[in-house]
C-alpha positions in Angstrom: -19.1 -50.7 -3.2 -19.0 -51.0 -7.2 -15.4 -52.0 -8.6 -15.6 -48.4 -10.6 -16.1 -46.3 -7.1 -13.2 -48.0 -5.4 -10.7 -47.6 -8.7 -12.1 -43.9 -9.5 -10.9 -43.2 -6.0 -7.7 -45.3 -6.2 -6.9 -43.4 -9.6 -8.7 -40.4 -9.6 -9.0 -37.9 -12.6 -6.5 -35.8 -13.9 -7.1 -31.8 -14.9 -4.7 -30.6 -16.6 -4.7 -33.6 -19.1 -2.9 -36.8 -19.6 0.5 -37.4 -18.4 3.0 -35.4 -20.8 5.1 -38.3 -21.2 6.2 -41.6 -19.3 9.5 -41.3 -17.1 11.3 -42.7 -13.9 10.8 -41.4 -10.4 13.3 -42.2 -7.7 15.9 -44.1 -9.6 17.5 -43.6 -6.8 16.9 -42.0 -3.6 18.4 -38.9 -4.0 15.7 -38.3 -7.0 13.3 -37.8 -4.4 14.4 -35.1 -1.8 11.7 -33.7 1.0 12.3 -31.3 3.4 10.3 -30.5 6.5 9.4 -26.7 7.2 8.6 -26.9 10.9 7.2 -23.2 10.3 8.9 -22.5 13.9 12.0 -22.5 15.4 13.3 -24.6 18.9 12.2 -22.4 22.0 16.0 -22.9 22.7 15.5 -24.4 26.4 13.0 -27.4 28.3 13.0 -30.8 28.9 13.4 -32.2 24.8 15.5 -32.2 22.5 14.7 -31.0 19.0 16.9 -32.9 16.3 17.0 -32.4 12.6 18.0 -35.7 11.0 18.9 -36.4 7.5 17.6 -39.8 6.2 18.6 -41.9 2.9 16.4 -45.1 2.1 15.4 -45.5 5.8 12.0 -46.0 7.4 10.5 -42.9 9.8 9.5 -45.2 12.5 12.8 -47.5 12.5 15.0 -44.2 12.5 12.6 -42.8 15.7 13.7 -46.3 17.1 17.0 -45.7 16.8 17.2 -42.6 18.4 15.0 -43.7 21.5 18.0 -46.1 21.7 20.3 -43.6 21.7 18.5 -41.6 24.3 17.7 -44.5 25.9 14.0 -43.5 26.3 10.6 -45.0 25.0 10.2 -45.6 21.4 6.8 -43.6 21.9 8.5 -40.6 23.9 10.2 -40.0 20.3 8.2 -37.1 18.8 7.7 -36.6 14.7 5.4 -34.5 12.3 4.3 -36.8 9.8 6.1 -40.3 8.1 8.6 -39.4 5.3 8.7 -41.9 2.2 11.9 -44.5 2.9 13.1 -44.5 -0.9 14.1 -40.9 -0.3 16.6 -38.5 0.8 14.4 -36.9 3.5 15.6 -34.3 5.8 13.2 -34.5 9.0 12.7 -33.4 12.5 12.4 -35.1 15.4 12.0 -34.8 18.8 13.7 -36.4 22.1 13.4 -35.8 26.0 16.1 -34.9 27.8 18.9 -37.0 28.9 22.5 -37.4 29.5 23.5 -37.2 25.6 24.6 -33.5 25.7 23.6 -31.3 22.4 27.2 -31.8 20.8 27.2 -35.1 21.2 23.7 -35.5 19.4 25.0 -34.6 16.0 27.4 -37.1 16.0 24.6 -39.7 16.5 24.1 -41.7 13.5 23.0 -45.3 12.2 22.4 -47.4 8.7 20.5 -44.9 6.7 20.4 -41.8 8.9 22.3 -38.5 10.6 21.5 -36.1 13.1 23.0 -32.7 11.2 21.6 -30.5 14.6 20.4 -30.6 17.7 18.5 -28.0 20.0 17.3 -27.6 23.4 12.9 -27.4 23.0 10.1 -27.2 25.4 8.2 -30.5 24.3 7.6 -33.2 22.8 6.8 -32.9 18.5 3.5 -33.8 18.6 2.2 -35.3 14.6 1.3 -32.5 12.1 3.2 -30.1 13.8 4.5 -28.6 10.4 4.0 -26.0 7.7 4.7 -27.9 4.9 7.3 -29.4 2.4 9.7 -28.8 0.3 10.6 -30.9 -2.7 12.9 -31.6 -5.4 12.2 -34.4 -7.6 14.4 -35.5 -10.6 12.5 -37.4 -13.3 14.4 -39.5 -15.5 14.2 -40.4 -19.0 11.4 -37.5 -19.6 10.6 -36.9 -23.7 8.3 -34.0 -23.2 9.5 -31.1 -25.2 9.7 -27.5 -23.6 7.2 -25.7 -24.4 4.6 -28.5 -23.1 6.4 -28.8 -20.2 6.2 -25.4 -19.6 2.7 -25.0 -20.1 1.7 -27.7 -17.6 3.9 -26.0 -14.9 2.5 -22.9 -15.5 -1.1 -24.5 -15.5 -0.5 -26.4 -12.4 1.3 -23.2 -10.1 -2.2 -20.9 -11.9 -5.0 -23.1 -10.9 -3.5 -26.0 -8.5 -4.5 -29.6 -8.2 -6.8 -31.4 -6.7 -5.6 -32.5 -3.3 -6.0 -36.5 -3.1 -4.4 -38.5 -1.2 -1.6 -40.3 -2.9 -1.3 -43.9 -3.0 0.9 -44.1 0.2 -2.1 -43.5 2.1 -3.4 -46.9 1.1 -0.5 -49.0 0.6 0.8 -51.1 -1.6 -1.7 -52.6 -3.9 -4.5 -51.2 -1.5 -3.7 -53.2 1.3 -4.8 -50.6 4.1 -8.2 -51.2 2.8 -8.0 -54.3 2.3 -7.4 -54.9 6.4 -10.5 -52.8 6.8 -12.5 -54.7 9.6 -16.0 -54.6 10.6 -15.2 -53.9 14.4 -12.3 -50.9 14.8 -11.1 -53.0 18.1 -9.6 -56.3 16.2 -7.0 -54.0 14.3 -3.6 -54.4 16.3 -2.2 -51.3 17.3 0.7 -51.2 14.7 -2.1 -51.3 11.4 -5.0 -48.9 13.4 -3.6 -45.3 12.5 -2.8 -46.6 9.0 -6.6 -48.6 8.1 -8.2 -45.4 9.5 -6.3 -43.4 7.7 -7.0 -45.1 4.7 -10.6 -45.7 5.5 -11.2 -41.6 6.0 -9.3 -41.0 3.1 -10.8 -43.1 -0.1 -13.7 -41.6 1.0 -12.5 -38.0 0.5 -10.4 -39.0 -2.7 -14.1 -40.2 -4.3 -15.5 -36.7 -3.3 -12.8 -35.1 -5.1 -13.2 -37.2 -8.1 -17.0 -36.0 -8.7 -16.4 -32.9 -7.4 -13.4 -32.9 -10.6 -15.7 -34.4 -12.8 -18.9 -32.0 -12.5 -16.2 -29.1 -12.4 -16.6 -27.7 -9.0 -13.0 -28.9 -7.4 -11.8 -25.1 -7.5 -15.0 -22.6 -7.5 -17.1 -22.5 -4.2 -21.1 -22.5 -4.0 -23.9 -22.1 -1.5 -23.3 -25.5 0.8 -19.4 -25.0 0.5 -17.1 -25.0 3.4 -14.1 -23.2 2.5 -10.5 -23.0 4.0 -8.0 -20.4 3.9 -5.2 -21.6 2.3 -2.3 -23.4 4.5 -4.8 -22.9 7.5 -6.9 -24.7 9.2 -9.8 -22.3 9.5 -13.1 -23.3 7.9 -16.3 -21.2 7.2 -19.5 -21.9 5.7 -20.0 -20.0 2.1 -23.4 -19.2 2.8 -21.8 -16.7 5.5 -19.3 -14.8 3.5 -22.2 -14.2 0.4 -25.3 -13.8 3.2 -28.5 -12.2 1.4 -27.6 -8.3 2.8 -26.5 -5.5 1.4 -22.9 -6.4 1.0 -24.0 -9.7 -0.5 -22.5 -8.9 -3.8 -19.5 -7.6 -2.8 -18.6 -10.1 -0.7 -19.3 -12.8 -3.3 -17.1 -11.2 -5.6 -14.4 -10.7 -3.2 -14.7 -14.6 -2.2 -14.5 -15.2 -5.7 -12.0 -13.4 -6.6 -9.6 -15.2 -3.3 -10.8 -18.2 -4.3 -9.2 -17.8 -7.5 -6.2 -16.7 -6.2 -5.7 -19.8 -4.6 -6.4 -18.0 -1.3 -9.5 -20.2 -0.5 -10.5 -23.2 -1.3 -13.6 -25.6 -1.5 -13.2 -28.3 1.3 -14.3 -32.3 1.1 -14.9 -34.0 4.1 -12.5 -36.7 6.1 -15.5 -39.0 7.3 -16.7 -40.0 10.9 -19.1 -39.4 13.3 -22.7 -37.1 12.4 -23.3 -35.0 9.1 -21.1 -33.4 6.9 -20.8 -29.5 7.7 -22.1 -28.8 4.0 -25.7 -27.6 3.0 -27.7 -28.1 0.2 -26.3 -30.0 -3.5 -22.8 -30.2 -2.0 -23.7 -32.2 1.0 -26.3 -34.2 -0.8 -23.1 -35.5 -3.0 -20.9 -35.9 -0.2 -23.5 -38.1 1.4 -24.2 -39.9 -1.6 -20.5 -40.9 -2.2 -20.1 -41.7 1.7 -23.0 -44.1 1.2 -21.0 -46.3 -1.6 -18.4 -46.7 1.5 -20.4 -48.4 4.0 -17.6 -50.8 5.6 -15.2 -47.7 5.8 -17.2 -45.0 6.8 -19.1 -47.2 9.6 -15.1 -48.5 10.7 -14.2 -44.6 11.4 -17.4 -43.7 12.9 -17.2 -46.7 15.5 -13.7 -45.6 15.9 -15.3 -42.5 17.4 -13.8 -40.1 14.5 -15.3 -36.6 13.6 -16.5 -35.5 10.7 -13.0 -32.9 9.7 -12.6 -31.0 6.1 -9.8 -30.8 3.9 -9.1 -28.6 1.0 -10.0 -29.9 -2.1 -7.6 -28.2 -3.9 -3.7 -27.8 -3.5 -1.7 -24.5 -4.3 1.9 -25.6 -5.6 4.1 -22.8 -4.7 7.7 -21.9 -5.7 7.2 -24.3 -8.7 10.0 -24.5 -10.7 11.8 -27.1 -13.2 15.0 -27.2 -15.1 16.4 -30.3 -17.5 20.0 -31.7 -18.3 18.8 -34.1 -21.6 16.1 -36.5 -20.2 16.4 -36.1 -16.9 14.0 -33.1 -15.6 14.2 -31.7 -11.7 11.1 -29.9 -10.4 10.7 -28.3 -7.5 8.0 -26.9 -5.3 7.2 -26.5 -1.5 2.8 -27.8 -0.1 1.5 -27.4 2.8 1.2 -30.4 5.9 -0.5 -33.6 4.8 -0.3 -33.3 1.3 1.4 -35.4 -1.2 3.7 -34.8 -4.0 2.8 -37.6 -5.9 -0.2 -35.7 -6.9 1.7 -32.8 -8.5 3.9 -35.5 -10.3 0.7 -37.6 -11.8 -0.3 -34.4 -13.2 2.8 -34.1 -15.8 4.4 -37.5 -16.2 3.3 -41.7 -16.1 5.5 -43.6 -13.8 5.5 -46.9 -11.8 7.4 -45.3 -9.5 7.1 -47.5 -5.6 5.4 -46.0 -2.8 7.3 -47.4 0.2 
């Protein structure tokens, strides 16, 4: 693919301008808190064990690990939504079977980097995604941006959203995900799979974004759209909501008018196997980007992925910010699978690490 493809969708564009200022992100771990919202409480009896589990500076998979040790069960009978970032204070749920540690006795487990704060009897096993979002608060450090810009990006940003890339976890340091990209899906070892496919499906969608940012699309819908409803994972075709019928204007306006609400949004597609679920200009483009992606689309296809949608846009709700001198918090709860380092590119520049 050319250089500028790969690097548009590595670093994609920005809407509500340039960063306001530069400033440091996770100085420390507690500058970077995340909270899960499991969006459902433990069914209170069954054969698991749902824990919540504060971590500081520790890795998802090594705490999961530890707490199959401590259950003395499988690493991969340990259940989890999503991976949390390790430079972090994250405060995450997990899931265990059964066993002879009773529930008291789970919250005083605890290892280098991690607590279980509660534990409750559940019916199964936390299968991945199984969330409804996150919550965040984020200090920024040594921030120069005056008020009143400050306060118009926020406000811009919790109006219209952003555009919902992946951020550069996805892809690893430097790119290295994609870099491990094979021609056959069967030589990746099991530990790098999820995380080259991952990456694979997902520069593809970032670089859909970008031209759907650039030709100003990312947040109005069209004839060939597939919309979502926001923090759902229903789909629909445009084309049925504004049918050529007697309601046909009416409904247009009212999809409109949601859309702009931030109730539905334009979707992009997460690549795999057969056509994209768009018609007409939209799925001309989304072909058209796909095709500059031969290596990675072909690796998730032979994988035996689906063609999926994902929201092209991202409401940021509850956002709020406060300051104390140069150091600014912000706070604001997304929806599953979608990344915070995309609301933060959109106000400040920062080198901040990944891991």
């Amino acid at each position: 693919m050319p250089d500028s493809t790969l690097s548009t969708a590595l670093n994609p564009p920005r809407v509500h301008g340039g960063p306001l200022c530069r400033g440091i992100l996770r100085a420390e771990p507690e500058d970077f808190v995340v909270e899960e919202d499991l969006g459902f409480s433990a069914s209170g009896s069954g054969q698991h064990v749902l824990l919540k589990v504060r971590k500081r500076d520790a890795n998802t998979q090594w705490v999961a690990r530890e707490l199959a040790r401590a259950c003395g069960c499988r690493q991969n009978d340990v259940g989890y939504a999503g991976l949390k970032d390790r430079r972090a204070i994250a405060i995450q749920w997990f899931s265990v079977p059964k066993s002879a540690v009773t529930l008291d006795a789970w919250v005083n487990v605890a290892g280098e980097g991690f607590q279980v704060i509660e534990a409750h009897a559940h019916s199964r096993k936390l299968p991945r995604g199984a969330l409804a979002g996150n919550r965040f608060c984020v200090r920024i450090r040594g921030m120069e941006a005056g008020e009143d810009s400050l306060t118009a990006r926020v406000n811009s940003i919790a109006r219209r959203g952003i555009p919902n890339y992946f951020g550069p976890q996805r892809f690893g340091r430097g790119g290295a995900n994609l870099a491990r990209i094979p021609d056959d899906p069967r030589s990746l070892r099991p530990s790098e799979r999820g995380f080259v496919l991952s990456a694979a499906r997902s520069v593809v969608f970032n670089a859909v974004a970008a031209e759907r940012v650039l030709d100003g699309t990312w947040e109005t819908l069209e004839a060939g759209d597939i919309a979502n409803l926001d923090g759902r994972g229903s789909v629909f075709p445009v084309e049925a909501a504004v049918a050529a019928d007697a309601g046909a204007t009416h409904a247009h306006a009212d999809l409109t008018a949601r859309c702009a609400r931030l109730d539905v949004h334009p979707t992009g597609p997460l690549w795999g196997r057969g056509a994209p679920a768009s018609g007409g200009r939209i799925n001309a483009l989304e072909r058209d980007v796909a095709a500059r992606f031969p290596r990675e689309c072909s690796l998730v296809e032979r994988a035996g992925m689906d063609q999926e949608r994902r929201a092209l846009r991202l409401a940021v709700r509850d956002l709020e910010w406060s300051r104390d001198g140069d150091v600014v918090s912000i706070s604001f709860r997304l929806g599953r699978g979608s990344f915070a380092t995309t609301v933060l590119r959109e106000i400040v520049d920062s080198d901040a690490g990944i891991d």
